[in-house]
C-alpha positions as CSV (number, residue, x, y, z in Angstrom):
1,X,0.0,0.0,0.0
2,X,1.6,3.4,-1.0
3,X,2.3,6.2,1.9
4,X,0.2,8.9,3.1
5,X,1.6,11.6,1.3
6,X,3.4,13.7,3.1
7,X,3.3,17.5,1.5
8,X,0.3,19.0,0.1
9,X,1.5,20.5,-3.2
10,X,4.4,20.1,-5.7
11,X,4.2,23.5,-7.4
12,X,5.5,23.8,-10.4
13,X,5.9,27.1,-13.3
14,X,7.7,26.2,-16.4
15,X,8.4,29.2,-18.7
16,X,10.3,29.0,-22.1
17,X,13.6,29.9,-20.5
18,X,13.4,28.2,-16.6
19,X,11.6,26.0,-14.4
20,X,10.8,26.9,-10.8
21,X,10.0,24.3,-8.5
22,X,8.1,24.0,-4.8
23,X,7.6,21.8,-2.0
24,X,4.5,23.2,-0.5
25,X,3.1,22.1,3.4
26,X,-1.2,22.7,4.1
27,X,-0.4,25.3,6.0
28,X,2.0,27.3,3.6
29,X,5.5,26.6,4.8
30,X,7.7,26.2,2.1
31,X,9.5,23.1,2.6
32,X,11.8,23.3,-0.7
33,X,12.3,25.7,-3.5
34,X,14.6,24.7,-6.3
35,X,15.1,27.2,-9.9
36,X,16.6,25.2,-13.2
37,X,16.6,25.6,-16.9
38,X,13.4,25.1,-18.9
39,X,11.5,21.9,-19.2
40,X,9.1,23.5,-21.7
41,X,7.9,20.4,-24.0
42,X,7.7,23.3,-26.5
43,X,11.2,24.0,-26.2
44,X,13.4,20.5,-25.4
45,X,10.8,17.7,-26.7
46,X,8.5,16.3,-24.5
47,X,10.7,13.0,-23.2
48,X,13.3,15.7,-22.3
49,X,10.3,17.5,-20.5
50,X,9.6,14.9,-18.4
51,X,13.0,13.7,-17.4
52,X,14.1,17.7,-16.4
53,X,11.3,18.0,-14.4
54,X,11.9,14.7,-12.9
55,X,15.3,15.9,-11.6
56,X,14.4,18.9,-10.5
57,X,11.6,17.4,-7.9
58,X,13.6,15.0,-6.8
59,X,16.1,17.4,-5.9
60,X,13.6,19.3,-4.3
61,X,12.4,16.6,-3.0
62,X,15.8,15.7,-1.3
63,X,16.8,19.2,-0.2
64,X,13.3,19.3,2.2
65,X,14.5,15.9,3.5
66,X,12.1,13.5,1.8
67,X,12.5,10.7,0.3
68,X,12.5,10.5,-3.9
69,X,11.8,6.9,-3.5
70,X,8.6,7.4,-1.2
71,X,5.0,7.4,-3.7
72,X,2.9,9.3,-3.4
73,X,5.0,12.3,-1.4
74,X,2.3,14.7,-2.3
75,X,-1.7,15.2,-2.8
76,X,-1.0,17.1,-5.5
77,X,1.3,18.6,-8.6
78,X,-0.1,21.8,-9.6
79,X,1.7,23.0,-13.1
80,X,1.6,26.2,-14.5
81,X,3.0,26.0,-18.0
82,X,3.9,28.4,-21.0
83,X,2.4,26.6,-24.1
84,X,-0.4,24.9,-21.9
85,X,-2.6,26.7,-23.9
86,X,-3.8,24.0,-25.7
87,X,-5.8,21.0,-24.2
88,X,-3.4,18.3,-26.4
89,X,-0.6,20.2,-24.7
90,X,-2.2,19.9,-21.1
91,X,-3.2,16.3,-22.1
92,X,0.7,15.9,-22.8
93,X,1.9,17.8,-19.6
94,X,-0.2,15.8,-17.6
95,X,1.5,12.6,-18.9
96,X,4.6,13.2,-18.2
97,X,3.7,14.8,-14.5
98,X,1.8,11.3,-14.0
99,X,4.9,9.2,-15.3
100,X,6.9,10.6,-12.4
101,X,4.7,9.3,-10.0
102,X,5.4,11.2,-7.2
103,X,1.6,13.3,-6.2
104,X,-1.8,11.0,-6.0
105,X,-3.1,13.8,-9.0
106,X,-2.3,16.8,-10.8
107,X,-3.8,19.9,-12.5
108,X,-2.1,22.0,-14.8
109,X,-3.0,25.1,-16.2
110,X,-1.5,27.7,-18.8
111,X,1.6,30.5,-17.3
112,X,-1.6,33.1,-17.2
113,X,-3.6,31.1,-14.6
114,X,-0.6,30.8,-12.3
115,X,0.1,34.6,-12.9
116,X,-3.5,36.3,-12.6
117,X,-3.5,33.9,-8.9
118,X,-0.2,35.1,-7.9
119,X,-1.0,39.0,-8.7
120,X,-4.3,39.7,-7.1
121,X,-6.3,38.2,-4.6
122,X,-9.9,38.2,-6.9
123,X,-10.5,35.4,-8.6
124,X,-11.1,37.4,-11.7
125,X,-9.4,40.4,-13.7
126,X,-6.5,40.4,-16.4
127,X,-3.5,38.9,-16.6
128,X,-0.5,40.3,-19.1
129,X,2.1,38.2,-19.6
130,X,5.7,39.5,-21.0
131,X,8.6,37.6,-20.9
132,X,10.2,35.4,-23.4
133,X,7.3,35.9,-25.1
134,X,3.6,37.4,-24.8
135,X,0.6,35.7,-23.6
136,X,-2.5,37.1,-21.8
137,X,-6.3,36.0,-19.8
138,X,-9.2,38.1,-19.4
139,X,-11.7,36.8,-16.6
140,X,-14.8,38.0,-15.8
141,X,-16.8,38.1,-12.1
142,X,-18.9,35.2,-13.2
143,X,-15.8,33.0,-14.3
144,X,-15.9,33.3,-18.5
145,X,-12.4,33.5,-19.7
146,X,-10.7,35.2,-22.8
147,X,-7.4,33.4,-24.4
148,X,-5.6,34.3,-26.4
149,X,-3.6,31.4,-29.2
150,X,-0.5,33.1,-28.6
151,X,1.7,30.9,-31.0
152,X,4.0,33.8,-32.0
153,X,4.4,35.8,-35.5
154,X,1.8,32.9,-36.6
155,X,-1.1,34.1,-34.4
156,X,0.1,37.8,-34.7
157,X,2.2,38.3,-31.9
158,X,5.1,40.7,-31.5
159,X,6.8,41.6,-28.1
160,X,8.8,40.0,-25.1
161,X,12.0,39.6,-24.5
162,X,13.0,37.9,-27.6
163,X,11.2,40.6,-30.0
164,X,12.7,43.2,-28.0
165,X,16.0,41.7,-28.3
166,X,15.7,40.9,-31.6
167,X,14.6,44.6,-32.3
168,X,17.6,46.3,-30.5
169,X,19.8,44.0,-32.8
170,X,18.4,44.9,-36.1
171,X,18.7,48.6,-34.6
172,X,22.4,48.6,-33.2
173,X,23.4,46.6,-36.8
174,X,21.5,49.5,-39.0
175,X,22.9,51.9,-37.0
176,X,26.2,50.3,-37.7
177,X,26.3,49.6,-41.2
178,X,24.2,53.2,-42.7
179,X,20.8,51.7,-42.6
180,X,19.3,53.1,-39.8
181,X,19.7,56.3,-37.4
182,X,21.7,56.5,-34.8
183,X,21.7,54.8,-31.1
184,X,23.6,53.8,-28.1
185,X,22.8,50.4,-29.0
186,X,25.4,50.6,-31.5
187,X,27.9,50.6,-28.8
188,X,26.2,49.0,-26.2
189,X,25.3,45.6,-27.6
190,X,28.2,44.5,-28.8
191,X,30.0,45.9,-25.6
192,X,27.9,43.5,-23.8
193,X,29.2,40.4,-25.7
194,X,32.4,41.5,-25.5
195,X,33.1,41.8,-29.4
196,X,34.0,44.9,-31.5
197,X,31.1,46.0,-33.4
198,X,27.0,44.8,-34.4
199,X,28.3,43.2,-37.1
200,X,30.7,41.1,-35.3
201,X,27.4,40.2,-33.0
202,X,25.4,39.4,-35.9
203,X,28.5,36.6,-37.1
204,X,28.9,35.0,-34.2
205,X,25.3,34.7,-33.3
206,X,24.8,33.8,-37.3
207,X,27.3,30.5,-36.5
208,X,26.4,29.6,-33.5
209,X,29.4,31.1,-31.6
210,X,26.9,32.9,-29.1
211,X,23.9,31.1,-28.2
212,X,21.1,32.4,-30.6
213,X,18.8,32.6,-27.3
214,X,21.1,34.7,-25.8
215,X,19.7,37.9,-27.9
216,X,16.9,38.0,-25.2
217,X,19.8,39.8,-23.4
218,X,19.5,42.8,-25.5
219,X,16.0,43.7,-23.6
220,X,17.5,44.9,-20.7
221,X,19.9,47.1,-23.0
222,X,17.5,48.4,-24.9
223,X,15.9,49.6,-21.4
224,X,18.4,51.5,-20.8
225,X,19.1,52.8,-23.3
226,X,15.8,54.6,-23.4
227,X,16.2,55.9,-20.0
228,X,19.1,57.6,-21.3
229,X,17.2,59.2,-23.8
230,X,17.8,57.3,-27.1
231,X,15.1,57.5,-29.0
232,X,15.2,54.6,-31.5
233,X,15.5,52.5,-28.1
234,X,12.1,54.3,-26.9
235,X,10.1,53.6,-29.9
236,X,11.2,49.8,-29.3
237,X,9.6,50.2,-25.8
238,X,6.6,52.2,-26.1
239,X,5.9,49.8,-28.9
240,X,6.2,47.1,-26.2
241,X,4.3,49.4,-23.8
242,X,1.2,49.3,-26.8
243,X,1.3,45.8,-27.0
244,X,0.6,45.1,-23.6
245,X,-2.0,47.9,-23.9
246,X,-3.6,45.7,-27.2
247,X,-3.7,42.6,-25.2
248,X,-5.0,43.6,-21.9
249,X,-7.7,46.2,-23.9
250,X,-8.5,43.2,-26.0
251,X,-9.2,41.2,-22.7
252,X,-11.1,43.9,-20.9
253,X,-13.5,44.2,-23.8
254,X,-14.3,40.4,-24.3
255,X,-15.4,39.5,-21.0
256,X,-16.8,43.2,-20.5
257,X,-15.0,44.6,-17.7
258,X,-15.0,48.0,-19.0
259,X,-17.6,49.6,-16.4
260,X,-15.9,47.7,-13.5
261,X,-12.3,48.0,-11.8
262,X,-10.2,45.0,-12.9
263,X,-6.7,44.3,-11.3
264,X,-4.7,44.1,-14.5
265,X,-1.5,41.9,-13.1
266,X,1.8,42.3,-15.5
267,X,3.3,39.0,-15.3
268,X,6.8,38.5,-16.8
269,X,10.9,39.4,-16.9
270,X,10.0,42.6,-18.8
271,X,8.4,43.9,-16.7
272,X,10.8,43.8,-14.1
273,X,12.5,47.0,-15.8
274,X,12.1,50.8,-13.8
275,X,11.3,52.8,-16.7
276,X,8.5,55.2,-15.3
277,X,7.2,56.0,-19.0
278,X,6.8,52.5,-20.2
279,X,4.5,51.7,-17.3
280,X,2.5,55.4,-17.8
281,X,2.1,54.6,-21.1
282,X,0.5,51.2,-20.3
283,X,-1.6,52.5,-17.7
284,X,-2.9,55.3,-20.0
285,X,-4.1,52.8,-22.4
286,X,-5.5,50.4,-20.4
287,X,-7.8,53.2,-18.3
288,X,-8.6,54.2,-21.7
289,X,-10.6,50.7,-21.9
290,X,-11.2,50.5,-18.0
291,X,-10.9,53.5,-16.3
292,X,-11.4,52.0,-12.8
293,X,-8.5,49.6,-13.5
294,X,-5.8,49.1,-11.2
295,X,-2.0,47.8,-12.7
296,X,-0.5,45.8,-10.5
297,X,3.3,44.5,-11.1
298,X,3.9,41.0,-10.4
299,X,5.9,41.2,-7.5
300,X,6.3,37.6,-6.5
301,X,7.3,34.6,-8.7
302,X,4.7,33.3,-11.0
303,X,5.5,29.8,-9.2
304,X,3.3,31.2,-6.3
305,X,0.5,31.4,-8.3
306,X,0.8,27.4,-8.9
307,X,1.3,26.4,-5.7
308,X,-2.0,28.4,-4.4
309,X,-4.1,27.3,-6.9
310,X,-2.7,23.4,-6.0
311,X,-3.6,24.6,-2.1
312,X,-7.6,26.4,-3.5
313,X,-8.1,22.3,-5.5
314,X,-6.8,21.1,-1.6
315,X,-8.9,23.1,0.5
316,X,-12.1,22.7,-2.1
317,X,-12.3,26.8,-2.3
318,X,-9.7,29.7,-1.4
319,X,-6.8,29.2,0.7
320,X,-7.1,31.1,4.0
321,X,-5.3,33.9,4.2
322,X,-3.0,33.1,6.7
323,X,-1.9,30.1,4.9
324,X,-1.7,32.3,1.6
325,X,0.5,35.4,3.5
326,X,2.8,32.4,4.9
327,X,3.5,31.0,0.9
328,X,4.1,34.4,0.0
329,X,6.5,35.2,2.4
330,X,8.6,32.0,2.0
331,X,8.4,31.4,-1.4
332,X,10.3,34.2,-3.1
333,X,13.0,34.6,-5.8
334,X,15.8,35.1,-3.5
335,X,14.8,31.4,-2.0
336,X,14.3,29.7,-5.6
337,X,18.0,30.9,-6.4
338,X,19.5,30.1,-3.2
């Protein structure tokens, strides 16, 4: 006969470029928190998928002193996923989770889910997602949902870190060879990467020398260098800031929470930049569809979202608030990256 199992949730939030994982108690502690590469079946194959994420828990697993070997060790692995979107992908997802055999069931449910639980405390409002890429979910009061395909150029996407990046490299190499005006990200970029000049970048990127999923890296330059007053960088980034506008508008008006005052969470590595007019300019646009809307920047991992939405299936409802205050407070960046 198996065990009892012994901790409540297995939380887990895959994104395109890493996997955060957490041992969850009833009551909130966090009993382990591990951060590794990505285990997205959408990026390393879904055999791959399975096997990362096996490691990962049992290393998690180990490091809050329980045994790998023990099954079931939890009621429950919640995933949060980018490219659940799907239900053949969930379907998929869910295979592999069950393959480990380590939680008597599982749920798993698309990045936005994890990210619209993690930012606000309603069960309803919008979530903006902006990292690697862009994804987004509208909810209403009454619990009707707008999704979004977000598949990329396909399903007319632009934005994220990798558009961004790739934009501040078409920018720096234009400005470089007499196609384009001029910018900091000329010199910046390639400074970064420790080569002489955009077009060197553009070579070693080209043959594989650098990583080609390294040019996410360029976000952050491209930042900075509109704070500094570049303005090829700022159209790259008030374009951004629109995007996020055309998502979260889109969501407002499709489950109709125009007349009411949605918490619009931004979910994502892009928004972790302190650029003052890239946020104004989102807010603008969005209380231009919702003027009672509130923005509210993500400010705990998105894995936090997973694990409460594992502990709201465990306690049949919402997880007290105690219990909720406790996983917040434990389960931070700082402790996935210890």
């Amino acid at each position: 006969m198996p065990a009892d199992p012994v901790a409540a949730v297995i939380a887990v939030d895959v994104g395109n470029s890493k996997t955060d994982v957490a041992i969850v108690a009833r009551d909130g502690a966090v009993l382990a928190a591990r951060r590794g590469s990505t285990v997205s079946h959408q990026q390393v194959g879904a055999a791959a998928a399975a096997a990362g994420l096996g490691r990962l828990v049992e290393d998690a697993l180990a490091t809050a002193g329980l045994d790998p070997a023990r099954r079931p060790v939890a009621e429950l692995v919640a995933c949060s996923a980018a490219g659940a979107d799907f239900e053949a992908d969930v379907r998929l997802i869910a295979r592999g989770i069950r393959g480990l055999g380590v939680a008597s069931d599982e749920i798993v449910t698309s990045d936005c889910d994890a990210g619209l639980r993690a930012g606000t405390s309603r069960p309803w409002g919008v979530v903006v997602i902006c990292g690697s890429g862009m994804n987004c979910l509208g909810r209403s009061p009454g619990g009707r949902d707008a999704r979004f395909m977000a598949l990329g150029e396909v399903s007319g996407d632009w934005g994220g870190g990798s558009a961004i990046g790739q934009a501040g490299l078409a920018a720096a190499v234009r400005a470089w060879d007499g196609r384009g005006p001029a910018t900091l990200l000329r010199q910046t970029v390639p400074l970064y990467f420790s080569v002489p000049n955009p077009g060197s970048l553009t070579v070693a990127l080209h043959r594989g020398r650098i990583p080609w999923s390294r040019h996410r890296e360029i976000a952050p330059l491209v930042f900075g260098a509109a704070a500094a007053g570049d303005p090829v960088a700022r159209e790259i980034v008030e374009r951004q800031a629109d995007e996020v506008v055309a998502w979260a508008t889109a969501a407002i008006r499709r489950v109709r929470l125009g007349k009411l005052d949605p918490d619009v969470v931004l979910a994502g590595g892009v928004f972790r930049n302190e650029d003052p007019a890239f946020f104004a300019r989102i807010d603008a646009g969005v209380r231009a569809a919702a003027p009672r809307a509130r923005l509210v920047r993500l400010g705990v991992p998105p894995v936090v979202g997973a694990a409460l939405i594992g502990l709201d299936r465990q306690t049949g409802g919402t997880t007290p608030e105690d219990v909720e205050a406790r996983l917040r407070a434990e389960l931070t960046d700082g402790r996935l990256t210890r």
